[in-house]
C-alpha positions as CSV (number, residue, x, y, z in Angstrom):
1,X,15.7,14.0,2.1
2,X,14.2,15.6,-1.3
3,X,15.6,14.2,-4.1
4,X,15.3,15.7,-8.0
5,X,13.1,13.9,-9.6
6,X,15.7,12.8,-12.7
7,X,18.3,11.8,-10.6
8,X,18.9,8.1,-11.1
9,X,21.9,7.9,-8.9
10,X,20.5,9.4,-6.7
11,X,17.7,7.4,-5.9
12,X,19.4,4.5,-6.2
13,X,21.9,5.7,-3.1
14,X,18.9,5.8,-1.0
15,X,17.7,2.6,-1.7
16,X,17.8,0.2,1.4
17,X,16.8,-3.0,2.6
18,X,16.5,-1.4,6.0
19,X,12.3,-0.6,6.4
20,X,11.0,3.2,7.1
21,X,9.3,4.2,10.8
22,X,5.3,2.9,10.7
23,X,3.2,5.3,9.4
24,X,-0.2,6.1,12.0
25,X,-2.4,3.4,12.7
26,X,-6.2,3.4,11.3
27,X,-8.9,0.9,12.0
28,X,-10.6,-0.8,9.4
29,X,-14.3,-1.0,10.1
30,X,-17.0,-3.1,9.3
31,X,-18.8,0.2,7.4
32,X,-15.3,0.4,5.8
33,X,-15.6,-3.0,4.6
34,X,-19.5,-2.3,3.8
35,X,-19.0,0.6,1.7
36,X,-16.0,-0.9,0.0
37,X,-18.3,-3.7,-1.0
38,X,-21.2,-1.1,-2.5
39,X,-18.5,0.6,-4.1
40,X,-17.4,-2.4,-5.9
41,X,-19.6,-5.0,-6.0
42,X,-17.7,-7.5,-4.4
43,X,-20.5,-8.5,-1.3
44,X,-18.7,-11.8,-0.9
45,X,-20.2,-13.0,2.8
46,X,-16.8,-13.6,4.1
47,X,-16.7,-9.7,4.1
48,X,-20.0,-8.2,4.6
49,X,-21.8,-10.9,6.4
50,X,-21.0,-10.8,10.0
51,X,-23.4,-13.4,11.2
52,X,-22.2,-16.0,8.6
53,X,-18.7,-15.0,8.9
54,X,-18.6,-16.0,12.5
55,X,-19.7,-19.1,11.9
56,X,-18.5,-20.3,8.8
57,X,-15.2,-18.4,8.2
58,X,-11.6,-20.1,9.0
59,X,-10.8,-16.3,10.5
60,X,-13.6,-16.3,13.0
61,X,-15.1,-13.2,11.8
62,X,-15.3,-11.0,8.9
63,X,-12.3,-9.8,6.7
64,X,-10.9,-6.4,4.6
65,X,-11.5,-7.1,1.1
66,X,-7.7,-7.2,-0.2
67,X,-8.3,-4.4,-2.6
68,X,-9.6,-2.5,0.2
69,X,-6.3,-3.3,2.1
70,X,-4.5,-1.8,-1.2
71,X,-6.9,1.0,-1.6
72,X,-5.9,2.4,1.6
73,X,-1.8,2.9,1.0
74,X,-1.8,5.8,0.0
75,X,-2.6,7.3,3.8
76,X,1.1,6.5,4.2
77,X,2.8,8.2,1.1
78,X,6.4,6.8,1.8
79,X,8.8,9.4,4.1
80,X,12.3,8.5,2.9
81,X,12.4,10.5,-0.1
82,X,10.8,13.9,-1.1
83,X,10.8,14.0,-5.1
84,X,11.2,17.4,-6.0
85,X,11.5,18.9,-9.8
86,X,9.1,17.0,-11.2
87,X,6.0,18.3,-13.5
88,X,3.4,15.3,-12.8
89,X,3.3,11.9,-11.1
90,X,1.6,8.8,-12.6
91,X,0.8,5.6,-11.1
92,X,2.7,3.4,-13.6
93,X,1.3,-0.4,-11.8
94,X,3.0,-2.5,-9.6
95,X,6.2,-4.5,-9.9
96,X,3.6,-7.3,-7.3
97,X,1.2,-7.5,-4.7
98,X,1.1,-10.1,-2.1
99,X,-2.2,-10.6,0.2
100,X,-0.1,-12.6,2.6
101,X,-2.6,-12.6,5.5
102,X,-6.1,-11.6,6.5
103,X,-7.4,-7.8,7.8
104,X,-10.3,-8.8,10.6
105,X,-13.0,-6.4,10.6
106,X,-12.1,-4.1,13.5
107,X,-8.6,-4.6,13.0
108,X,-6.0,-1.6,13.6
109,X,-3.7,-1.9,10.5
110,X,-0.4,0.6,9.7
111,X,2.2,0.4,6.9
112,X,6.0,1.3,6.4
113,X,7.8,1.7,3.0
114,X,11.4,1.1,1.6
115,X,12.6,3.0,-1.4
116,X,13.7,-0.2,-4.1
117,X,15.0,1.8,-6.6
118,X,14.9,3.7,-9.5
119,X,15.3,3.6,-13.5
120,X,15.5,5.8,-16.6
121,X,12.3,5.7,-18.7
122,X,11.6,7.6,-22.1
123,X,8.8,9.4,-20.2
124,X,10.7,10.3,-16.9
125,X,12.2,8.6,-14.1
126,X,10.6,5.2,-12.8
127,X,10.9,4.9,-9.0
128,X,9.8,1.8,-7.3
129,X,8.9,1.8,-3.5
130,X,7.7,-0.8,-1.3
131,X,5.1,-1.2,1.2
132,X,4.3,-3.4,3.9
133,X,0.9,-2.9,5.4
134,X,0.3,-5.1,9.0
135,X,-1.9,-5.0,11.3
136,X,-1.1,-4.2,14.4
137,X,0.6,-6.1,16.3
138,X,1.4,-8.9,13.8
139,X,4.6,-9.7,12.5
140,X,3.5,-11.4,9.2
141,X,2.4,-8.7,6.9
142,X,-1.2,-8.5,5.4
143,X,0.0,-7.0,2.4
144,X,3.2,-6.2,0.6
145,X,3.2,-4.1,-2.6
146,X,5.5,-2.8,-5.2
147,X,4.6,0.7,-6.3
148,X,5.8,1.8,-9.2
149,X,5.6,5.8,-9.7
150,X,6.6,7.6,-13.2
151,X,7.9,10.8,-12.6
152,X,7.7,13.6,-15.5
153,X,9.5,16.5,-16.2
154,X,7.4,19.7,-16.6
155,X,6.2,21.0,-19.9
């Protein structure tokens, strides 16, 4: 359903409790993980060092970084609603993020979204969707997040 992107009411009458269809699944490698890691810095050894990991971590093996886990949402752009009308699209930050459970290193993982909602700003229309990002198989999610998205008119 394509929605204009000023329409309040109208975003609002889509939003649900009920979640979206999972998006496709993608397996999150160790050289995922790795280059994550150079990209950022972060070489904490409960990511990048296998070996150790094994032994020493309470999740018997290495894990996603948690940003890396956030990094990759936007594979599944959320399928509810099409925004349509619009002249550019901003990330405007998130209304939370929850790292509720651990991505092992070879892990498949796939998300689903719900459309929260949707408010007049001075810049355009806020619209606030949220994701659930699992892996495979797991009923507890590894990651829930709020998107906020500030849709502006065209100049």
């Amino acid at each position: 359903m394509a929605i204009r992107f000023d329409d309040i009411d109208g975003f609002n009458a889509q939003a649900s409790q009920e979640w979206g269809e999972w998006g496709p699944e993608l397996e999150v490698t160790q050289e995922m993980i790795n280059a994550f890691a150079e990209l950022t810095g972060d070489h904490q050894w409960i990511h990048v060092d296998v070996e150790r990991a094994k032994k020493e971590s309470p999740f018997g093996g290495p894990i996603a970084h948690g940003l890396l886990t956030l990094a990759l949402l936007p594979r599944w752009r959320p399928s509810m609603v099409e925004v349509e009308g619009h002249g550019s699209a901003a990330n405007y930050g998130a209304g939370s993020i929850r790292f509720a459970a651990p991505v092992p290193a070879g892990a498949k993982v796939h998300a689903r979204s719900r459309l929260i909602g949707a408010e007049q700003k001075s810049a355009g229309t806020l619209v606030t969707t949220e994701f659930a990002l699992h892996v495979v198989g797991n009923e507890k999610p590894s990651l829930l997040y709020n998107m906020m998205v500030l849709y502006m008119p065209k100049r």
